[in-house]
C-alpha positions as CSV (number, residue, x, y, z in Angstrom):
1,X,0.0,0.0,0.0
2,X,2.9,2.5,0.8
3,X,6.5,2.3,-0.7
4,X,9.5,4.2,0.2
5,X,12.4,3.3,-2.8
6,X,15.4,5.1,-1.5
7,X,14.1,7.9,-0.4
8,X,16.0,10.9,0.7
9,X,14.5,14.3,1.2
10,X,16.2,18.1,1.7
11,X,14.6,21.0,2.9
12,X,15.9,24.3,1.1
13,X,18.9,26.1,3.2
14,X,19.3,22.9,5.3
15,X,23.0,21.6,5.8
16,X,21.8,17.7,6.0
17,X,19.4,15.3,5.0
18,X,16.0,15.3,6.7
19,X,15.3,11.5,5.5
20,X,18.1,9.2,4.3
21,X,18.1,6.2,2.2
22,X,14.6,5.6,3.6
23,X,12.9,1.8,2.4
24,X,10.0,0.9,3.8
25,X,6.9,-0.8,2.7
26,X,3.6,-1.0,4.9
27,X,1.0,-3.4,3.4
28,X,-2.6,-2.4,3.2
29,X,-4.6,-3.5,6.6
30,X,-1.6,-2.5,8.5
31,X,-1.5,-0.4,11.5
32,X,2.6,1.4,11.3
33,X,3.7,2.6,14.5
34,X,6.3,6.2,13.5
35,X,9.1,6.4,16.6
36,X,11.3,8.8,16.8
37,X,12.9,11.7,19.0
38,X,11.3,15.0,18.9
39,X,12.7,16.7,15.4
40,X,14.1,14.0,14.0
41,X,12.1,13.7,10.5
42,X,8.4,12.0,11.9
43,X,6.4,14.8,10.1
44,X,8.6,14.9,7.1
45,X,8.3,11.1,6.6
46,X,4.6,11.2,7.1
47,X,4.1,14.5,4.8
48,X,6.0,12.6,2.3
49,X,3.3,9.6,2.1
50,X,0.6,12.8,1.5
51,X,2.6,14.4,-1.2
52,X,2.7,17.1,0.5
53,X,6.4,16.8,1.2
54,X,7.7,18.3,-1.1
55,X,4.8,20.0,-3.4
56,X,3.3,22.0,0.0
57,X,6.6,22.2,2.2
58,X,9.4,22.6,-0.5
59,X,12.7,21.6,-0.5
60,X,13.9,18.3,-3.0
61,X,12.8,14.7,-3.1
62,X,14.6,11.5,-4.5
63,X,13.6,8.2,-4.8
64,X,9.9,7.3,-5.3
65,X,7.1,6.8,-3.0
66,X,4.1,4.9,-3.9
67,X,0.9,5.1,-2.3
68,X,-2.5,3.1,-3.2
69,X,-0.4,2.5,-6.6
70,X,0.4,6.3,-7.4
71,X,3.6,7.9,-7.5
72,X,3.6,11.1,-5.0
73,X,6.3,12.7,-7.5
74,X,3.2,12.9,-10.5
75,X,0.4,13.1,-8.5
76,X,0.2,15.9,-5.6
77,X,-2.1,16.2,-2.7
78,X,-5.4,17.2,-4.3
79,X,-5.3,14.2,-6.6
80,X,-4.3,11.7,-3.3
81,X,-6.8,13.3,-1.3
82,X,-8.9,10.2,-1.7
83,X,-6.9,7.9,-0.9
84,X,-4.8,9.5,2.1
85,X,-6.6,10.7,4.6
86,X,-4.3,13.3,7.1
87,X,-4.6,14.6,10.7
88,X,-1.6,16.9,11.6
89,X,-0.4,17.8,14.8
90,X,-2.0,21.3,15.4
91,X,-6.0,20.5,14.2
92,X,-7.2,23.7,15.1
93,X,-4.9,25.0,11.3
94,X,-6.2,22.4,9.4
95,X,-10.0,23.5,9.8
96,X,-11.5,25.5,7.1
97,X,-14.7,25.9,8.5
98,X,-16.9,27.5,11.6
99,X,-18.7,24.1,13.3
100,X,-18.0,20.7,13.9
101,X,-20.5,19.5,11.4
102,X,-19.8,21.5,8.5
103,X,-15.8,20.3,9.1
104,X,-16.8,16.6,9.0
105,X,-18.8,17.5,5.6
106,X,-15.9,19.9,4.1
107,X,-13.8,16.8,2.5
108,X,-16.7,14.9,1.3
109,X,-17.8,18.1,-0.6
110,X,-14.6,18.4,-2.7
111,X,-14.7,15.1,-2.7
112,X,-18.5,15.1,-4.7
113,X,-19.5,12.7,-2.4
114,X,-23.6,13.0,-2.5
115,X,-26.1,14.4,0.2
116,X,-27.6,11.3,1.0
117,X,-23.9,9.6,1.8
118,X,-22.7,12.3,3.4
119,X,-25.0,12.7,5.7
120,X,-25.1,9.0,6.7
121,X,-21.3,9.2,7.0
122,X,-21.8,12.2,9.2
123,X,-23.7,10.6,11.4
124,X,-21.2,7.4,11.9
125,X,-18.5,9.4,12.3
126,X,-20.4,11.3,15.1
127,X,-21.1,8.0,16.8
128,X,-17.3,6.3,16.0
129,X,-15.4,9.0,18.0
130,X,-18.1,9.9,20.2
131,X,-18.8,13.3,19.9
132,X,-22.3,13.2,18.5
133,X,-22.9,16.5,21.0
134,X,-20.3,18.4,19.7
135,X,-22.3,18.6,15.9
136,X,-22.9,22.2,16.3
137,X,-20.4,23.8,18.3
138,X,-18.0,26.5,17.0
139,X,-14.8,24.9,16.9
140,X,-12.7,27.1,18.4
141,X,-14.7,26.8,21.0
142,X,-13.7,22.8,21.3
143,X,-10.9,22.0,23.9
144,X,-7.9,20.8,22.7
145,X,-8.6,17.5,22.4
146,X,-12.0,17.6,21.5
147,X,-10.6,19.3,18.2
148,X,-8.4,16.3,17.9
149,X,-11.3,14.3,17.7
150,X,-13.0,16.4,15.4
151,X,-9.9,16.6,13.1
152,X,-9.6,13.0,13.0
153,X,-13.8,12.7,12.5
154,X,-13.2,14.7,9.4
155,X,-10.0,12.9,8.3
156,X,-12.4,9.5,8.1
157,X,-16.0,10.5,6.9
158,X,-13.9,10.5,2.9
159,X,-13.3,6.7,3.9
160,X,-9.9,6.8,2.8
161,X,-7.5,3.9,2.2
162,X,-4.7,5.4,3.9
163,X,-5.1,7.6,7.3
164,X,-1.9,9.3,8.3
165,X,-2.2,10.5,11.9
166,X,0.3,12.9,13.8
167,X,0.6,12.2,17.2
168,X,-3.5,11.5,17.4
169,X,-4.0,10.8,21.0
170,X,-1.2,14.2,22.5
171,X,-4.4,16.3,23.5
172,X,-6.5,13.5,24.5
173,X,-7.1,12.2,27.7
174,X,-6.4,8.6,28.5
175,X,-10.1,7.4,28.2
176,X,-10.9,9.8,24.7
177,X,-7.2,8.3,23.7
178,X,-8.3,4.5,24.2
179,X,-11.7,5.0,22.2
180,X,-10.2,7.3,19.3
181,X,-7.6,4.0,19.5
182,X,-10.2,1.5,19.6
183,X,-12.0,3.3,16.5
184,X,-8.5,3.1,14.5
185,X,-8.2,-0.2,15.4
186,X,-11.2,-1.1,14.1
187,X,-10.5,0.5,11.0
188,X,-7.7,-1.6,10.0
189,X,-8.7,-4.8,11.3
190,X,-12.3,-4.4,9.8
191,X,-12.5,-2.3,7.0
192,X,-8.7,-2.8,5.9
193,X,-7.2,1.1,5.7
194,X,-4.0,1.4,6.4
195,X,-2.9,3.3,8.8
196,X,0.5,5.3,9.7
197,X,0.8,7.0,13.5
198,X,3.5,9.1,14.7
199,X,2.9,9.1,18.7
200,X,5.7,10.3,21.3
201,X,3.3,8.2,23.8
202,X,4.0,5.3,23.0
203,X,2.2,3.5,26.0
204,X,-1.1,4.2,24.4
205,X,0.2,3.0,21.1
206,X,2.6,-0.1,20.9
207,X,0.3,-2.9,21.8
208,X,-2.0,-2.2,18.6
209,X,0.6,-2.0,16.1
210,X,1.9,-4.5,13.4
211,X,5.1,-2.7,12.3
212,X,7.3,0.1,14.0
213,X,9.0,2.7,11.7
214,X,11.9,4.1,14.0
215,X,13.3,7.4,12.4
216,X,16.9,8.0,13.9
217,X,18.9,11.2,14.7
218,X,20.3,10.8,11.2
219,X,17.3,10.6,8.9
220,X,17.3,6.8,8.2
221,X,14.6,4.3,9.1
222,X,14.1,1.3,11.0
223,X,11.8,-1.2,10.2
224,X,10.3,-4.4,11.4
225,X,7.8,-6.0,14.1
226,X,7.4,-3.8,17.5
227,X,9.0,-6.4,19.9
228,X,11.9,-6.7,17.8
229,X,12.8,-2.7,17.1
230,X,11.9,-2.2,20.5
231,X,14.1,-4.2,22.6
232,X,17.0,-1.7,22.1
233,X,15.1,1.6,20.3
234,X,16.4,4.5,22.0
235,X,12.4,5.4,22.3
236,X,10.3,2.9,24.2
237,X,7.4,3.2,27.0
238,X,8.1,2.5,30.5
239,X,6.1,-1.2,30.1
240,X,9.3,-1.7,27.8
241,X,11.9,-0.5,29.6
242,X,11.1,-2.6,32.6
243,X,10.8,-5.8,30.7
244,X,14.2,-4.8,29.7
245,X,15.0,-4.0,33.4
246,X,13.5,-7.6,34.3
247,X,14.9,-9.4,31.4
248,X,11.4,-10.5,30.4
249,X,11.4,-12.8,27.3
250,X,9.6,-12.3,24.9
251,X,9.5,-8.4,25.6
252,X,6.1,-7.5,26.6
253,X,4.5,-4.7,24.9
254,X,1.0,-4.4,27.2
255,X,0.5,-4.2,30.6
256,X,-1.8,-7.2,30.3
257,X,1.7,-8.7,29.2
258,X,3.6,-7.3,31.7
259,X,1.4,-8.5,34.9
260,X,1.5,-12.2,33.9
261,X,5.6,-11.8,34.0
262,X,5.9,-9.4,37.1
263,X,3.9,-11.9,39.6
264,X,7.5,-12.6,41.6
265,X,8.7,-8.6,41.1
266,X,5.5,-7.9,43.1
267,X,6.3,-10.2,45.8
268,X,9.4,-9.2,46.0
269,X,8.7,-4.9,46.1
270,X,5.9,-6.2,48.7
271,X,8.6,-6.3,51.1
272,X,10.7,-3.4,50.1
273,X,9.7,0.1,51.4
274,X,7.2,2.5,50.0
275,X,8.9,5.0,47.3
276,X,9.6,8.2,48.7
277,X,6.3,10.8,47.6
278,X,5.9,14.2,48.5
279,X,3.0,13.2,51.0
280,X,2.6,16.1,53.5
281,X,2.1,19.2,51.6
282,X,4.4,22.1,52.4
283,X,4.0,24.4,55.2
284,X,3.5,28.0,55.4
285,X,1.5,30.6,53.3
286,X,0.3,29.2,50.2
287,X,2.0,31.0,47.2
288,X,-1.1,31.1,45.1
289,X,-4.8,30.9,46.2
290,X,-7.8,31.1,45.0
291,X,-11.6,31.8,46.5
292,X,-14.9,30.6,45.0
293,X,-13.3,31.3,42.0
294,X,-15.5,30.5,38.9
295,X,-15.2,30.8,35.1
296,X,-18.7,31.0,32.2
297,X,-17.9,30.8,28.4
298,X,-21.6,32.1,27.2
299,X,-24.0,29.6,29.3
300,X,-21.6,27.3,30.1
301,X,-19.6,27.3,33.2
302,X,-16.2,25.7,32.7
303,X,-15.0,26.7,36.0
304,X,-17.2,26.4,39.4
305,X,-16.3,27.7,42.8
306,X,-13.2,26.2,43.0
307,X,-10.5,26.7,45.8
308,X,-6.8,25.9,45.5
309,X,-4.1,26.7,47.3
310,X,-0.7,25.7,45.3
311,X,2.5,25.9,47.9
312,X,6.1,27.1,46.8
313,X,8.1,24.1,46.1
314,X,6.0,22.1,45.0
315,X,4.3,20.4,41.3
316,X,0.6,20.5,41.1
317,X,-0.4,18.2,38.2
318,X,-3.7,19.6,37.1
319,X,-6.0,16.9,35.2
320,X,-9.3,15.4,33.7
321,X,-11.1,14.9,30.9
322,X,-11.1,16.5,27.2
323,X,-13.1,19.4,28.4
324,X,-13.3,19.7,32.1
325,X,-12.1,23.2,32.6
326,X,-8.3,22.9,33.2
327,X,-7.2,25.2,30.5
328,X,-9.9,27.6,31.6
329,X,-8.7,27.4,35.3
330,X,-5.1,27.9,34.0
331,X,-6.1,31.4,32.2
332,X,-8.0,32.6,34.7
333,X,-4.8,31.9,37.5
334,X,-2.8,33.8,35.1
335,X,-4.9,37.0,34.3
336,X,-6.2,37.4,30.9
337,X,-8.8,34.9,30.6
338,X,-12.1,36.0,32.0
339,X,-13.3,35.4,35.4
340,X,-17.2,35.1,36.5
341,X,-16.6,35.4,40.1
342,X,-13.9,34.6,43.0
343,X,-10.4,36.1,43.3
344,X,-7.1,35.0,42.9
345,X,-4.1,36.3,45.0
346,X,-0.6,35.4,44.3
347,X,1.8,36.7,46.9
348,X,-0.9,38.9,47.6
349,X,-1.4,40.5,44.4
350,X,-4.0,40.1,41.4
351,X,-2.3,39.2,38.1
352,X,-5.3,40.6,36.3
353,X,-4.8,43.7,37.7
354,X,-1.2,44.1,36.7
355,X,0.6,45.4,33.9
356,X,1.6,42.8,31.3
357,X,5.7,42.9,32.3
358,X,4.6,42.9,36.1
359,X,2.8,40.2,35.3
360,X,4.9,37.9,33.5
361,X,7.4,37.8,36.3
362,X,4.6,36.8,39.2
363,X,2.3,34.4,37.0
364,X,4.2,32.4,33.7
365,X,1.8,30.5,31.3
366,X,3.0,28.2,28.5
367,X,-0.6,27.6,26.4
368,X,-1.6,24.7,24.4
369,X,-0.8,26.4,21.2
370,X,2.2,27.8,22.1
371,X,3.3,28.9,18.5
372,X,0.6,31.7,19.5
373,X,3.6,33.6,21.4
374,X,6.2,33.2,18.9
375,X,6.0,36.3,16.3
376,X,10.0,36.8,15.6
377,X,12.0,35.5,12.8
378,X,14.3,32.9,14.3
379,X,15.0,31.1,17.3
380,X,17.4,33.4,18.4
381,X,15.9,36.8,18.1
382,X,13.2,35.0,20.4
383,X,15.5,34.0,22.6
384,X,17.4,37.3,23.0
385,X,14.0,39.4,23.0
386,X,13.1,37.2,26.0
387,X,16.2,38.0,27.9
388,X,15.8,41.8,27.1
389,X,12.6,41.9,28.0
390,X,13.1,39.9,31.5
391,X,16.1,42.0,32.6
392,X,18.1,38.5,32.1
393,X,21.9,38.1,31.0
394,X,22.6,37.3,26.9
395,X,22.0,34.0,26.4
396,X,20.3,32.6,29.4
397,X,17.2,31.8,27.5
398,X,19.1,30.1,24.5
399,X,20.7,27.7,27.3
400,X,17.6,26.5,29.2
401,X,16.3,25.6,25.1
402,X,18.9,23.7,24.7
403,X,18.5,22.2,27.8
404,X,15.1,21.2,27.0
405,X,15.9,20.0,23.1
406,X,19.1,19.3,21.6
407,X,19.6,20.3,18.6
408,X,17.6,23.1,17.8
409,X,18.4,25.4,15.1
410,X,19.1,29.1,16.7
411,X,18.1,30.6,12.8
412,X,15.9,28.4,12.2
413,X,12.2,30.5,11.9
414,X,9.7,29.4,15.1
415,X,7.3,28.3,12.4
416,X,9.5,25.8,11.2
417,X,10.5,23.9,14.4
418,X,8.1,21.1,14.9
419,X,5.7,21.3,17.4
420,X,7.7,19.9,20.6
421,X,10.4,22.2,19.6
422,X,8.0,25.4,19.6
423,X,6.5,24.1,22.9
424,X,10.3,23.8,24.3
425,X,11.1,27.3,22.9
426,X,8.0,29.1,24.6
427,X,8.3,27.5,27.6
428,X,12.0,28.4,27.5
429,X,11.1,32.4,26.8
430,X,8.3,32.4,30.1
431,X,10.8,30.6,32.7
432,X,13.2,33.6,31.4
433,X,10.9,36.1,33.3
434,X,11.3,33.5,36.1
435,X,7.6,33.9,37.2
436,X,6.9,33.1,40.3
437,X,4.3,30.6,39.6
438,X,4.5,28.6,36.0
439,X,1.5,27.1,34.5
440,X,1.9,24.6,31.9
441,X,-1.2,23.6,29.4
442,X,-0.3,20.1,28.5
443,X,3.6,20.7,28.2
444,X,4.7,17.4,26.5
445,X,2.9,17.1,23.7
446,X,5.3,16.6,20.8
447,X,8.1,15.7,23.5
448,X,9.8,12.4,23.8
449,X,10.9,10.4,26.4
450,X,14.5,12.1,26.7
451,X,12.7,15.8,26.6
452,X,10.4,15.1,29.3
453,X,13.3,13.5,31.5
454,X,14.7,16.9,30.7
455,X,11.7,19.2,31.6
456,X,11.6,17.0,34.7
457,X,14.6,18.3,35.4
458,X,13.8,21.8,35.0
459,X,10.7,21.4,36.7
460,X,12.7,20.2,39.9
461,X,14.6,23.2,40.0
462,X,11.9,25.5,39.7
463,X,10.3,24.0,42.9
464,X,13.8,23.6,44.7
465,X,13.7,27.8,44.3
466,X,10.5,28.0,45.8
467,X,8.4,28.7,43.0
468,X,5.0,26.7,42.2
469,X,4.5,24.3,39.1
470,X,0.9,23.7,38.0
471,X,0.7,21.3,34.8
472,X,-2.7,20.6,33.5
473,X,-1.5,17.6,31.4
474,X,-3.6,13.7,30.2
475,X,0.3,12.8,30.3
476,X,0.2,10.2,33.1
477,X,3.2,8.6,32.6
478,X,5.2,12.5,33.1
479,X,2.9,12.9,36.0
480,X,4.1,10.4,37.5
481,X,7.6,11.5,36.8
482,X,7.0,15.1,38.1
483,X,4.5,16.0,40.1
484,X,4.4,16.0,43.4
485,X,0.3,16.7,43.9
486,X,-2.7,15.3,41.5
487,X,-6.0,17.6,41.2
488,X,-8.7,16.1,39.0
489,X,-11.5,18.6,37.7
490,X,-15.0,17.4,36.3
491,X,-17.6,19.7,35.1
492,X,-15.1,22.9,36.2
493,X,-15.2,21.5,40.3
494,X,-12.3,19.6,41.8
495,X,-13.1,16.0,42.8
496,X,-9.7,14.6,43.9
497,X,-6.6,16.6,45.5
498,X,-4.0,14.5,46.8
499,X,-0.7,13.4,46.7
500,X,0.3,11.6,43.6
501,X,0.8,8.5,44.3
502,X,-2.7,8.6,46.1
503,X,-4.7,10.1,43.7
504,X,-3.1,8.0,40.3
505,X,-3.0,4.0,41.7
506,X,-6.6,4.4,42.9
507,X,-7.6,5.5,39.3
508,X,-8.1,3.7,36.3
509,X,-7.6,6.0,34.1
510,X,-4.9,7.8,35.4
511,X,-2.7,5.2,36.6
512,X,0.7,4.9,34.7
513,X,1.4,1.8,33.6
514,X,4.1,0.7,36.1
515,X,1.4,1.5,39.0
516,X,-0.9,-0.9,36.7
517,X,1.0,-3.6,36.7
518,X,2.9,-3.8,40.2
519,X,-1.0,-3.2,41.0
520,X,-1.7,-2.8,44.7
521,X,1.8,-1.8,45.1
522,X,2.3,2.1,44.8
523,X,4.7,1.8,42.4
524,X,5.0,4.6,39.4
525,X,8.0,4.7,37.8
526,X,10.6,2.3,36.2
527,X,13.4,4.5,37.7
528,X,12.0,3.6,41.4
529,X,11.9,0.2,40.7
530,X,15.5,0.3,39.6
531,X,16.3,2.4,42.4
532,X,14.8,0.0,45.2
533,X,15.9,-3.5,43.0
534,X,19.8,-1.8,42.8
535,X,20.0,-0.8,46.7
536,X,18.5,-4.6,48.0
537,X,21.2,-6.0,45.7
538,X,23.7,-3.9,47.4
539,X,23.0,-4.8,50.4
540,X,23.1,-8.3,50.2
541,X,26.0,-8.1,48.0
542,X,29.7,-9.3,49.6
């Protein structure tokens, strides 16, 4: 269904190859799993089975790729648009209409798909991902990941024979993320398509594919069955790295997997003592606090009497589900989203009722479209423009981005960095102002494993100089990494505020998927596991 004959591909200006030497071949009913680190060449490989690397993007092709039995080199975009279906990362720039269900309709129009069908289609779709009372909302009015959903929606009503998908699941929360998978799934197993997914969360992922696709630093491509590439990729989920930890043959790739092999690893942590959690909040004055504070959009209220105190030192991991009111909450802490009643005082002050500079350096917010703050025209005039502006030494802000991705290109222009790398570069220009509380709307999407180690790092330090960390995130895997303290929203009112390890191994949904399967141990991490395994065997050792 998809072939890649030696293909190589080099954006204009660029001193290397994006994609090397790339062969690969995904048959149709097949469900390919994209890997990668953050930048490496995932959106470039994908936009090259769409034709739209290099007819929309520019820059120089060679080889061939073949899709559905057409050569991307003669036929461009418009004339694969029935065939490949595509959901990029951002959805909210790929809509060309106002409402949900004119956007599901949009494709089949150019398509000249008839009334009759497309309305029948409409309606399935609405069912599949389950957003059947969304059909007339504005949709920039949809939460993040409730565009996702609506992206994808309108990706599938044309019924393509190909669905490209990057990163589907990043705004989603862990329940949406299972369904929208479960609907994929079907998809290929059912109906045949063939589907290609680039996904830095790989946890929600590996179990359901056939083939992994691993692009490395230098733009070629592994290829072969998930268990295999997986056993020494340098990007795997934590169920991975501790079968690799435990030695576990054959490598599991599930946490269904995982539990029948860690029976004796749970026995043996039984006895071992509890992780170390944050699980007695910080004393003192809360840094930030809010009273009956409550946020309306129109008639409905996404925000409802809530109260929260957030202590310095510490990481607050804000979640819930794909519409709940966290992003809401977060603007309204900050300043400049709107407020229906309540207060907010941080250090005793009102951000809304501060000037924008005096601001920045009391309240920081990184947003879920982060590209939103980026209006310069490179890397580095961000970068030096955030310095300036926060009475910081040259070059202070250029570090911490590096810190957060390596690699980035300083003259590169924002708009070109993939997504993760924006998100990196904006969160690098508000920790400039060093604010005294940061607020982060869903940080890690379009992050890998390594980056998030990193922005764990970062996070830490923040807290160890007494500033507060809130991080509305559907990430459980870096919230159990991070944070210190889980608050869950529904319906805009909190309905769980603990510490982490408290709140995440009683839930579900939000457990990560080491807690799932050491399950009733409160186990999160495979670096705690390590931790504890490595000091038993030091103690008994000679």
């Amino acid at each position: 269904m998809i072939t890649f004959d030696h293909v190589s591909v080099r954006y204009p200006d660029a001193d290397h190859l994006a994609l090397v030497d790339v062969e690969l071949h995904i048959d149709e009913g097949e469900l390919c799993l994209v890997t990668g680190r953050t930048g490496v060449g995932k959106s470039t490989l994908l936009g090259a089975m769409s034709g739209l690397v290099p007819h929309f993007t520019g820059g120089h092709l060679s080889g061939r790729v073949v899709v559905a039995g057409r050569d991307t080199a003669s036929h461009p975009p418009r004339e694969l648009a029935d065939v490949v279906g595509v959901v990029g990362q951002d959805p909210l720039a790929g809509f060309v209409t106002d409402d949900v269900e004119a956007e599901l309709a949009y494709g089949m129009e150019q398509l000249a798909v008839s009334p009759a069908v497309m309305r029948k289609r409409v309606e399935e779709t609405l069912d599949l991902l389950g957003i059947a009372e969304l059909r007339s909302r504005p949709l920039r009015t949809l939460s993040g990941g409730q565009q996702q959903r609506v992206a994808i929606g309108a990706a599938l009503t044309a019924q393509p024979r190909v669905l490209v998908l990057d990163e589907p699941t990043s705004a989603l929360d862990p329940t949406a993320a299972e369904d929208v998978l479960a609907a994929i799934t079907r998809l290929v197993h059912d109906l045949g398509i063939t589907v290609v997914v680039a996904e830095h969360r790989l946890e929600r992922v590996v179990q359901y594919a056939d083939v992994v696709a691993e692009v490395l630093a230098d733009g070629s491509v592994r290829y072969g069955p998930p268990a295999e590439l997986l056993r020494d990729a340098a990007v795997a989920p934590p169920v991975v790295h501790l079968g690799r930890l435990m030695a576990w043959e054959p490598l599991p790739l599930s946490v269904r997997d995982a539990r029948r092999r860690a029976t004796v690893l749970r026995q043996e942590l039984a006895d071992r003592p509890q992780p170390l959690r944050a699980s007695v909040r910080p004393s003192g004055a809360p840094l930030l606090a809010t009273r009956r504070l409550s946020v309306t959009h129109g008639a409905v209220v996404a925000v409802r009497d809530v109260d929260l105190a957030l202590a310095a030192g510490e990481v607050t991991a804000l979640m819930g589900r794909n519409g709940a009111g966290k992003s809401s909450l977060l603007w309204a802490l900050q300043g400049s989203g709107s407020r229906h009643s309540g207060s907010v005082s941080v250090d005793g002050r009102d951000p809304a009722e501060l000037p924008a500079a005096e601001g920045r350096r009391l309240v920081g917010l990184v947003p879920q479209t982060p590209a939103d703050l980026l209006y310069l025209e490179s890397v580095a005039a961000e970068c030096a423009c955030a310095d300036q502006e926060s009475g910081q030494p040259t070059g202070g802000c250029a570090a911490l981005l590096d810190r957060l991705v390596v690699g980035i290109d300083h003259q590169a222009h924002p708009r070109d960095l993939s997504e993760g790398q924006k998100l990196a570069l904006v969160l690098a220009v508000q920790l400039t102002a060093r604010p005294q509380v940061v607020l982060l709307d869903e940080p890690t999407r379009g992050l890998d494993y390594d980056a998030k180690e990193r922005l764990v790092e970062v996070l830490g330090e923040l807290t160890s100089q007494g500033r507060s960390v809130v991080v509305a995130t559907h990430d459980v895997e870096f919230v159990a990494a991070a944070a210190d303290r889980v608050v869950v929203l529904a319906d805009g009112e909190v309905v769980a505020d603990g510490p982490t390890a408290e709140v995440v191994v009683a839930s579900a949904a939000f457990a990560p998927q080491v807690a799932k399967i050491l399950h009733p141990e409160p186990w999160l991490t495979v670096t705690e596991v390590a931790d504890v395994l490595r000091s038993s065997a030091e103690r008994v050792a000679p």
